[in-house]
Every structure is written in structure tokens, then in C-alpha cells.
C-alpha positions as CSV (number, residue, x, y, z in Angstrom):
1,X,5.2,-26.5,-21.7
2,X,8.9,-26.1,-21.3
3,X,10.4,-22.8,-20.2
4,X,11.5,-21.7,-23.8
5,X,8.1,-22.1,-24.7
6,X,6.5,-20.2,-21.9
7,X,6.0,-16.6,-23.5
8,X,7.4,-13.5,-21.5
9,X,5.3,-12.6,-18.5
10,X,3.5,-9.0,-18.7
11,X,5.4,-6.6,-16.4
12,X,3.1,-3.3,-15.3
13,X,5.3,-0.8,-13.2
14,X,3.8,1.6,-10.6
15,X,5.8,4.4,-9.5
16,X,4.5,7.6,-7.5
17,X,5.4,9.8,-4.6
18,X,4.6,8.2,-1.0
19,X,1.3,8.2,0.0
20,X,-0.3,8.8,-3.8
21,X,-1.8,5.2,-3.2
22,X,0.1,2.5,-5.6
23,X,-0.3,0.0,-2.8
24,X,-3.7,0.7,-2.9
25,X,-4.0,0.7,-7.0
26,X,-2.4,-2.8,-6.8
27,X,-4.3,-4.3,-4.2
28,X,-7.9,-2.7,-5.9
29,X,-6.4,-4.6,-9.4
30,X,-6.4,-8.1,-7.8
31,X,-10.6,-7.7,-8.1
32,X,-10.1,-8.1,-12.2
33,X,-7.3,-11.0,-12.2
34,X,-9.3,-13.9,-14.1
35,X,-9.8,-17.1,-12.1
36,X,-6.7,-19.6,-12.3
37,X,-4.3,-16.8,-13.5
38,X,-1.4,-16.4,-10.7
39,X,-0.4,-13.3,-10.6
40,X,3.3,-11.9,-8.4
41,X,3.0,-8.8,-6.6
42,X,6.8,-7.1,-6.2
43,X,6.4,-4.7,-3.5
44,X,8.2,-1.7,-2.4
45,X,7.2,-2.6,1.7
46,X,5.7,-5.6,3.0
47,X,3.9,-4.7,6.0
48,X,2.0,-1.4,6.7
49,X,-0.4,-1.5,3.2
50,X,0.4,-5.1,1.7
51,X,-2.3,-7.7,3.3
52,X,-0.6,-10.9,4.6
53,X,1.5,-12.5,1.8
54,X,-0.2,-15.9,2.7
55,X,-3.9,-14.5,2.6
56,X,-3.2,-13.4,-0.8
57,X,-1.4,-17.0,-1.5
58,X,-4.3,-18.6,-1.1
59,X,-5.6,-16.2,-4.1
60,X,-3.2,-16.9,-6.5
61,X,-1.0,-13.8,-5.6
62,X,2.4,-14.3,-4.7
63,X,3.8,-11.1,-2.9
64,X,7.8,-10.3,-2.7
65,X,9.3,-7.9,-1.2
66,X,11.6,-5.6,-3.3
67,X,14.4,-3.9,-1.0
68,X,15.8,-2.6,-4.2
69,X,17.1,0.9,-4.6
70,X,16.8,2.5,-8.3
71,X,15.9,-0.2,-10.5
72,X,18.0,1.0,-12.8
73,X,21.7,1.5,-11.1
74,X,22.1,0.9,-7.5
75,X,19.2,-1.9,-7.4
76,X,19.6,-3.1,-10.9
77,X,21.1,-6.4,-9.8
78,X,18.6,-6.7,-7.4
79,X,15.6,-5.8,-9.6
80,X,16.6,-8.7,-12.8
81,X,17.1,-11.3,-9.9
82,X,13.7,-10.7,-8.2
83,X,11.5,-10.6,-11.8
84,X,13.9,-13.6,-13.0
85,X,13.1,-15.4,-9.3
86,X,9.3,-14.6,-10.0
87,X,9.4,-15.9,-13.0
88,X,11.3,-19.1,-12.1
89,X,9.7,-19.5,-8.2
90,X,6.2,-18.5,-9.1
91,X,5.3,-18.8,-12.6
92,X,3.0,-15.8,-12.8
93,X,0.7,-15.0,-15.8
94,X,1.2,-11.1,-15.2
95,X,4.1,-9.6,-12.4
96,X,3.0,-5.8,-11.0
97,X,5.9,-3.9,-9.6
98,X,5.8,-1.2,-6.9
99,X,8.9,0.8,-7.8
100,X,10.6,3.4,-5.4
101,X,9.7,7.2,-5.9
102,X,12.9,8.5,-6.9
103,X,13.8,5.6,-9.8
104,X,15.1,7.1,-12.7
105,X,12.0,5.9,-15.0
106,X,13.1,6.1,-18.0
107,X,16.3,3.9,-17.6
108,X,14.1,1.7,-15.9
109,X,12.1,0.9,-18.4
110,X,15.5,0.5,-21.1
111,X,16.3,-2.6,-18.7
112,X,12.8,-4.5,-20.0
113,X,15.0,-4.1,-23.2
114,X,18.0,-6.0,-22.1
115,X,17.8,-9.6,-24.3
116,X,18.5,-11.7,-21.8
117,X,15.3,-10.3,-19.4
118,X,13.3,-9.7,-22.5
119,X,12.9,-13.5,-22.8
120,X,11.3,-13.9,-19.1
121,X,9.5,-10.6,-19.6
122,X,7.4,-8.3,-20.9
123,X,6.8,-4.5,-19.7
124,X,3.9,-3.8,-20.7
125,X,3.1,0.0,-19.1
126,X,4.6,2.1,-16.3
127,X,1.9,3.5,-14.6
128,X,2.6,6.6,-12.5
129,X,-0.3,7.3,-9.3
130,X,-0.4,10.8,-8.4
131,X,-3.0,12.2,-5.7
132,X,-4.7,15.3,-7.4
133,X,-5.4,17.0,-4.4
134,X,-1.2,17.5,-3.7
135,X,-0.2,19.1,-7.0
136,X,-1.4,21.4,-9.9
137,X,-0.7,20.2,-13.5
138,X,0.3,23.7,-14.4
139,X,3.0,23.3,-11.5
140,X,4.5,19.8,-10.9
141,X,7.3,19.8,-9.6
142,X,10.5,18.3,-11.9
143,X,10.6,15.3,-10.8
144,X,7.2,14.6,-11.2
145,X,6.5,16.2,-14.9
146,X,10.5,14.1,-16.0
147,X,8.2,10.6,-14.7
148,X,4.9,11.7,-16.2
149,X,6.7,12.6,-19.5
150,X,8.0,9.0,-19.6
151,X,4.5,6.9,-18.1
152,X,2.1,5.5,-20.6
153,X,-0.7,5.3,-17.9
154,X,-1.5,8.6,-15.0
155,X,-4.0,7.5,-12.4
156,X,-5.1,10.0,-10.6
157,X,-5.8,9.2,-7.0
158,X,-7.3,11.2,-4.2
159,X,-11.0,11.7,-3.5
160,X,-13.3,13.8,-5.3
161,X,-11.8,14.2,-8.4
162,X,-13.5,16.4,-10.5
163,X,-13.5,16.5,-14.8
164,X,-12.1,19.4,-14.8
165,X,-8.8,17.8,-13.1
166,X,-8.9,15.1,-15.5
167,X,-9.1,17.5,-18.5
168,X,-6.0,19.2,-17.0
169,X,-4.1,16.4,-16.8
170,X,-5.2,15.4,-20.4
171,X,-3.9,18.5,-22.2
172,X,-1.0,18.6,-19.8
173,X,0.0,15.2,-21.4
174,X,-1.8,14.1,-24.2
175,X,-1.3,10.6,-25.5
176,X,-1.3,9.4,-21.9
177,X,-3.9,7.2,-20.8
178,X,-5.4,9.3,-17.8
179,X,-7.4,7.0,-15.4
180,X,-9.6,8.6,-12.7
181,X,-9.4,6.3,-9.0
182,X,-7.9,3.8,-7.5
183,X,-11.2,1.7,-7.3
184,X,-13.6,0.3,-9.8
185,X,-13.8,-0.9,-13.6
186,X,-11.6,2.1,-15.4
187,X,-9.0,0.8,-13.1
188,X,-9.0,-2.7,-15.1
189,X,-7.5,-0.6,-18.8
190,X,-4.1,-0.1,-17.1
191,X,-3.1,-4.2,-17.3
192,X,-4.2,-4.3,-20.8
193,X,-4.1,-6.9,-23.0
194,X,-2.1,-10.1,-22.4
């Protein structure tokens, strides 16, 4: 298949303050990635929660480093060149990105509309983690509600998370997908399809 042919690869972004757990949503999605897919892993750190780039290799993961600022001004450049180097280097069937608490979301998500990316690749959901033991739906700080508002995935992290924390979240934002942990089958609805 030539590279016109190839269709655009699915993009899922992952955003969320430090220590909500997207390294560890990422790495717990790598259990559902079909035999003989490749998938590329763009990472905000290689290092303290990434597993060694070449264990993963030898899985079909390809994992790059991202020392991108905001994807969508001071690390725009730098974002386009390391999906369009993915695509080219790696050939991936589906790209997850770790972006940078901080990223203004919803700008980042107009660049998956630029025509010239559009042809590489797809975005297919922006995924915000966010530990339900560190913040109240009824009280999230700005920042947090502006990149909620724009996700079409929450996953709650954090242990013990109860129903009732899931129905706040719900009516909080309804018409988001809410997924409860980091681990296990519901985790598998935020790639969707392909």
C-alpha cells in the first residue's frame, strides 16, 4: 500500500494534572492492542513511569519522547513533526499522546484540523485523567473544568472510587464518556473504533 493509500492513523490524547495517572492509563491500554497492530506511544517523560522503550519494541510499541511545550503554540512545531515522524518512522495503526498539563486543549485539538496533518492523522478523543480523591466536581479548579468542558472521555483515577463519584462527575458533564480506573476492560472504550 503506498502512503496516499494508507488511511489516517487514530490519535487519542491524554492530558491531566501530574500524578492523575495518564502514564499509567497508557501503559494499562497496551493489554487491549490486537496482535500485529503497532502502536506509537508519544510521551510527555521517558524515564521515571515509561518501561524501557526497547521492552515495549519488542511488543509492537514504539515510545517517543515529546519535549514539546503547548501543543498548540510554543510546541506546535514540535508536536506536527513528532506525529508526522511517527507516522513516517513507525507506521503505527493507532498513536496515544501524553500531552503536558497546562496545553491549551481546545486549540490543540483545532491542529488535528489542519489539512495537511489531517491526511497522516486522525484524532479520535482527548481523554482527560483526573484522580477523584484530589478534587470535588462541584469545585474544580478553572483550569480543570476549561479541559473537562472540551474532553470527550473523563477517567477517573485514584483508588476506591465510589458510584456516587461517578454520578457526580456524570451530571457535572453530561455527554462525556465517564470511565471509572485506570485498569481493566472499561478502560478498552476510550480507543474506540478504528
Amino acid at each position: 500500500m503506498n502512503e496516499q493509500a494508507r488511511p489516517a492513523t487514530p490519535v487519542t490524547l491524554f492530558a491531566g494534572p501530574r500524578g492523575a495517572g495518564k502514564s499509567k492509563a497508557i501503559l494499562s491500554l497496551l493489554e487491549f492492542k490486537p496482535e500485529g497492530e503497532r502502536w506509537t506511544l508519544i510521551v510527555e517523560e521517558l524515564g521515571n513511569t515509561m518501561p524501557d522503550p526497547g521492552s515495549l519494541a519488542k511488543t509492537g510499541v514504539a515510545v517517543r519522547g515529546a519535549p514539546y511545550g503547548c501543543p498548540c503554540c510554543t510546541g506546535n512545531l514540535t508536536m506536527r513533526v513528532s506525529l508526522a515522524r511517527a507516522v513516517r518512522e513507525t507506521r503505527p495503526d493507532r498513536i496515544l499522546v501524553e500531552l503536558p498539563w497546562g496545553a491549551h486543549l481546545a486549540k490543540t485539538r483545532s491542529l488535528f484540523g489542519d489539512s495537511l496533518l489531517a491526511k497522516s492523522v486522525s484524532l479520535r478523543g482527548l481523554v482527560i485523567v483526573i484522580d477523584v480523591g484530589a478534587v470535588d466536581p462541584a469545585d474544580l479548579p478553572v483550569p480543570l473544568r476549561e479541559a473537562l468542558d472540551v474532553s470527550d472521555t473523563i477517567l477517573l483515577s485514584g483508588s476506591g472510587i465510589r458510584s456516587e463519584q461517578i454520578s457526580d462527575f456524570s451530571r457535572a458533564f453530561p455527554g462525556k464518556q465517564i470511565v471509572a480506573g485506570i485498569q481493566g476492560s472499561p478502560l478498552s472504550r476510550l480507543l474506540g473504533p478504528r
